[in-house]
C-alpha positions in Angstrom: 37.0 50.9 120.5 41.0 51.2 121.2 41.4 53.3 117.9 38.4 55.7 119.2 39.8 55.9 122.4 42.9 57.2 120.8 41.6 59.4 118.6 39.6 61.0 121.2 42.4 61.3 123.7 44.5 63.0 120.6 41.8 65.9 120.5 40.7 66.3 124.0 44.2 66.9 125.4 45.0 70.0 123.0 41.6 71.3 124.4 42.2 70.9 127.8 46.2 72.4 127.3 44.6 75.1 125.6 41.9 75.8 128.4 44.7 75.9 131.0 46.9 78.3 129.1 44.4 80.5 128.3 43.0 80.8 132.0 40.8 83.2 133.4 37.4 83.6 132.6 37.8 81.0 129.4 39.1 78.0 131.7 36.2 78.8 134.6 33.5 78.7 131.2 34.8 75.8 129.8 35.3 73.7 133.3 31.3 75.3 133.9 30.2 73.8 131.0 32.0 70.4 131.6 30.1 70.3 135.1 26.8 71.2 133.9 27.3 68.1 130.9 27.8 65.4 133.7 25.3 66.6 135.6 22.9 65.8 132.6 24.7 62.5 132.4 24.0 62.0 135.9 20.6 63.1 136.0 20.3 60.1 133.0 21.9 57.7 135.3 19.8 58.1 138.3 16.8 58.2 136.2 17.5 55.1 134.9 17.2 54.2 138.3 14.3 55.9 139.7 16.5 57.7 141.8 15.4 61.5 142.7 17.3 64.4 141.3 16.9 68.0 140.7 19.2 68.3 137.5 18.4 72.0 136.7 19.3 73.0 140.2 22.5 71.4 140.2 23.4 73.0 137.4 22.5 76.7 138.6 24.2 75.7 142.0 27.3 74.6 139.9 27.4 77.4 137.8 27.1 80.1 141.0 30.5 78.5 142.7 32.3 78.5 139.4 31.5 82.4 139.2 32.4 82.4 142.7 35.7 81.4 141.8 36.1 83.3 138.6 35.5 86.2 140.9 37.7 84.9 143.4 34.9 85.2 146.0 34.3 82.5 148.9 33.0 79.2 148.1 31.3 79.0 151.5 28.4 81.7 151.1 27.6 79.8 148.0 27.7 76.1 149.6 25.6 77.2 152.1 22.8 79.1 150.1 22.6 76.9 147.9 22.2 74.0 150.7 19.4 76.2 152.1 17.9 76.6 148.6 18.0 72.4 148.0 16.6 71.8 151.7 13.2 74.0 150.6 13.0 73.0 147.3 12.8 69.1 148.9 10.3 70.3 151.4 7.8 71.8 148.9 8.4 68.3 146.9 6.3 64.7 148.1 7.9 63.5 151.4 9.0 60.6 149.4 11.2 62.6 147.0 12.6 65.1 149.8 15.0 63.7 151.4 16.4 61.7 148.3 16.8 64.7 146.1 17.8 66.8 148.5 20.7 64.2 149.5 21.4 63.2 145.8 21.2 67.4 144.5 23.8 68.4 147.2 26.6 65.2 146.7 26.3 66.2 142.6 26.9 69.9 143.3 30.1 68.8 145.7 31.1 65.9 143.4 31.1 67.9 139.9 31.2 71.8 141.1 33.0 72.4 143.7 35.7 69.5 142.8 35.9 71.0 139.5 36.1 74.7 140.7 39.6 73.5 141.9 40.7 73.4 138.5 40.3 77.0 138.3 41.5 77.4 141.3 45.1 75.7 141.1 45.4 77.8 137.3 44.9 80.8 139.9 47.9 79.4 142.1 51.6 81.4 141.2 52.6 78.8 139.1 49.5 77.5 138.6 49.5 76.8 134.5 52.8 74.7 135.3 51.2 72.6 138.3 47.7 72.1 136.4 49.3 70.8 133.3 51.6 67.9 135.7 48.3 67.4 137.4 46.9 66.2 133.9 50.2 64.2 133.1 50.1 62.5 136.0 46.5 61.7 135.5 46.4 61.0 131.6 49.9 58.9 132.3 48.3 56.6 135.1 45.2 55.8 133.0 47.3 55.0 130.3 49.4 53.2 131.7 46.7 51.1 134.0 44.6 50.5 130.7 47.7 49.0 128.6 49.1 46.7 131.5 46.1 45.7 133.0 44.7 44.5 129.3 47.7 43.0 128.8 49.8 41.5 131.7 46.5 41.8 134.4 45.6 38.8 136.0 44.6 39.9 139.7 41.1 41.3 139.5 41.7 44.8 141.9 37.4 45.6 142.6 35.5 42.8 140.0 32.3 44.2 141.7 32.8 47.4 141.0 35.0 47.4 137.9 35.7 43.9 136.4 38.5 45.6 133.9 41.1 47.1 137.1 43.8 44.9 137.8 46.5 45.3 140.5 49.1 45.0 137.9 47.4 48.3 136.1 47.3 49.9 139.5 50.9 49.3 140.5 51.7 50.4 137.0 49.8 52.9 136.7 50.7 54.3 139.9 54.3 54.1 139.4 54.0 55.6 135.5 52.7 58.7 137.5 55.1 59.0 140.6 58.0 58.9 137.0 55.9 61.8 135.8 55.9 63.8 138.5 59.4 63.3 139.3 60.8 63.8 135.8 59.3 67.0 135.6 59.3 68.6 139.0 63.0 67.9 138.7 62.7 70.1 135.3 61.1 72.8 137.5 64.4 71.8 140.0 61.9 70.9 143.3 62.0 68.9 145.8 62.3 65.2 144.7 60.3 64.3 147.5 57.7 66.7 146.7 57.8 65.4 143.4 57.2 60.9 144.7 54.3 62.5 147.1 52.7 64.6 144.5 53.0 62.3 141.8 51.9 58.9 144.2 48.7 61.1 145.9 47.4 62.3 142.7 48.0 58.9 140.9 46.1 56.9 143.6 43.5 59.6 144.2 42.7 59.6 140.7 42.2 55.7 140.3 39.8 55.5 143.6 37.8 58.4 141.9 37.8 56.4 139.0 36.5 53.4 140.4 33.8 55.5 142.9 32.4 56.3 139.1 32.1 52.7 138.1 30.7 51.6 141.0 27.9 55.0 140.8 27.5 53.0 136.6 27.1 49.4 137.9 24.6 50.6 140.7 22.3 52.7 138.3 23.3 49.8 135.0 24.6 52.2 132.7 27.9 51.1 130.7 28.7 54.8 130.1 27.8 57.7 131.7 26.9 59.4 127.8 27.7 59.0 124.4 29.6 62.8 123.8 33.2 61.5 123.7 33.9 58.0 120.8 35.4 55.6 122.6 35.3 57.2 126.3 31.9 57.7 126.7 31.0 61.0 128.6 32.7 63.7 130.1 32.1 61.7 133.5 33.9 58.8 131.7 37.0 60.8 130.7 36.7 63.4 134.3 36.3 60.8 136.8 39.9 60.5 137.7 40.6 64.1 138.0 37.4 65.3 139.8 38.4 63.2 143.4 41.9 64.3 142.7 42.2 68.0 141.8 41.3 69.4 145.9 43.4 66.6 146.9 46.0 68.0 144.5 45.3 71.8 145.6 45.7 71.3 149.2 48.7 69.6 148.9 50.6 72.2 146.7 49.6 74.5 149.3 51.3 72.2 152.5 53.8 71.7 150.4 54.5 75.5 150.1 55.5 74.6 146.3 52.8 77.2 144.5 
């Protein structure tokens, strides 16, 4: 399972590096298809669980505010259509699926489309390409480093309800791996150290609660992973779930911190 992990990680950072550089309409395409993956993978979960979804609507919804954003139109016209469009679609459905699919279709659209139309969105950004790739450093560098001290040094259990594997030794060390990160290379980029600890210490622990608000979505619907396209890390929920609660988080603060 390590050695897949691995070899996985080894091929799915080039792609993402390259989908960054490249920009534009390709990065917006790519992130689109990424979204409209998990939401199959979630629409797998809940039906595991009986719970109501309307996949194919999330998927249109998610794909109409990532054009939005490759055509650098507002995200609100589309939020709120598409709200409008869920809330009918519910009403025309039993009164016992309305409300729950409605509820359930409009937290996937938020959780995977709009959170990951900020990916896009901080590429857009001056130095965008620069900021996106230390996003994913910090990221890939915190669940690295959680994973390897956690497994080895981790004897407090951090959530064991939620996610029996997090420790608080893999969270401190995790966190602090990706406050180094951010430091070492926004003082590369000559910034503000203290931009750089904030950066680096929001994204870190943004990206471990969005980690964790994934297992505890697995353990409630009993799935182990949320698919089977990435050996080793399961689906593109598995290997996303730090980044998606992170990158708005990460675009809002570039933008206080006037460092775009």
């Amino acid at each position: 399972m390590l050695g897949l992990r691995i070899l996985t990680a080894t091929f799915g950072i080039p792609v993402v590096v390259l989908l960054i550089y490249l920009g534009g309409w390709v990065l917006t395409g790519g992130v689109a298809i990424l979204a409209a993956i998990g939401v199959v993978e979630i629409a797998r979960m809940f039906r595991s669980r009986g719970i109501v979804f309307y996949p194919w609507l999330t998927v249109v919804w998610v794909w109409s505010i990532m054009a939005a954003v490759g055509l650098g139109r507002g995200l609100v016209p589309v939020l709120v259509l598409g709200a409008a469009v869920v809330a009918i679609v519910s009403l025309l459905s039993s009164p016992q699926e309305s409300f729950q699919g409605a509820v359930t279709t409009t937290w996937v659209a938020v959780y995977l489309g709009l959170f990951f139309s900020y990916l896009p969105m901080i590429r857009h950004l001056v130095h965008g390409q620069v900021f996106a790739y230390v996003f994913f450093a910090v990221i890939w560098a915190t669940d690295t480093t959680a994973f390897f001290v956690g497994r080895q040094w981790g004897r407090h259990k951090l959530m064991p309800r939620v996610s029996p594997g997090k420790t608080w030794e893999g969270t401190v060390a995790g966190t602090v791996s990706g406050v180094v990160v951010a430091g070492g290379a926004f003082w590369f980029l000559h910034l503000v150290v203290w931009h750089a600890l904030l950066f680096g210490f929001t994204v870190s622990i943004v990206g471990q609660i969005g980690d964790l608000l994934e297992s505890a979505i697995k353990r409630y619907t009993g799935v182990k992973d949320s698919g089977s396209l990435l050996p080793g890390h399961g689906g593109v929920l598995d290997r996303f779930d730090s980044s998606l609660l992170a990158l708005p988080i990460a675009y809002y603060l570039l933008i206080g911190l006037g460092i775009h």
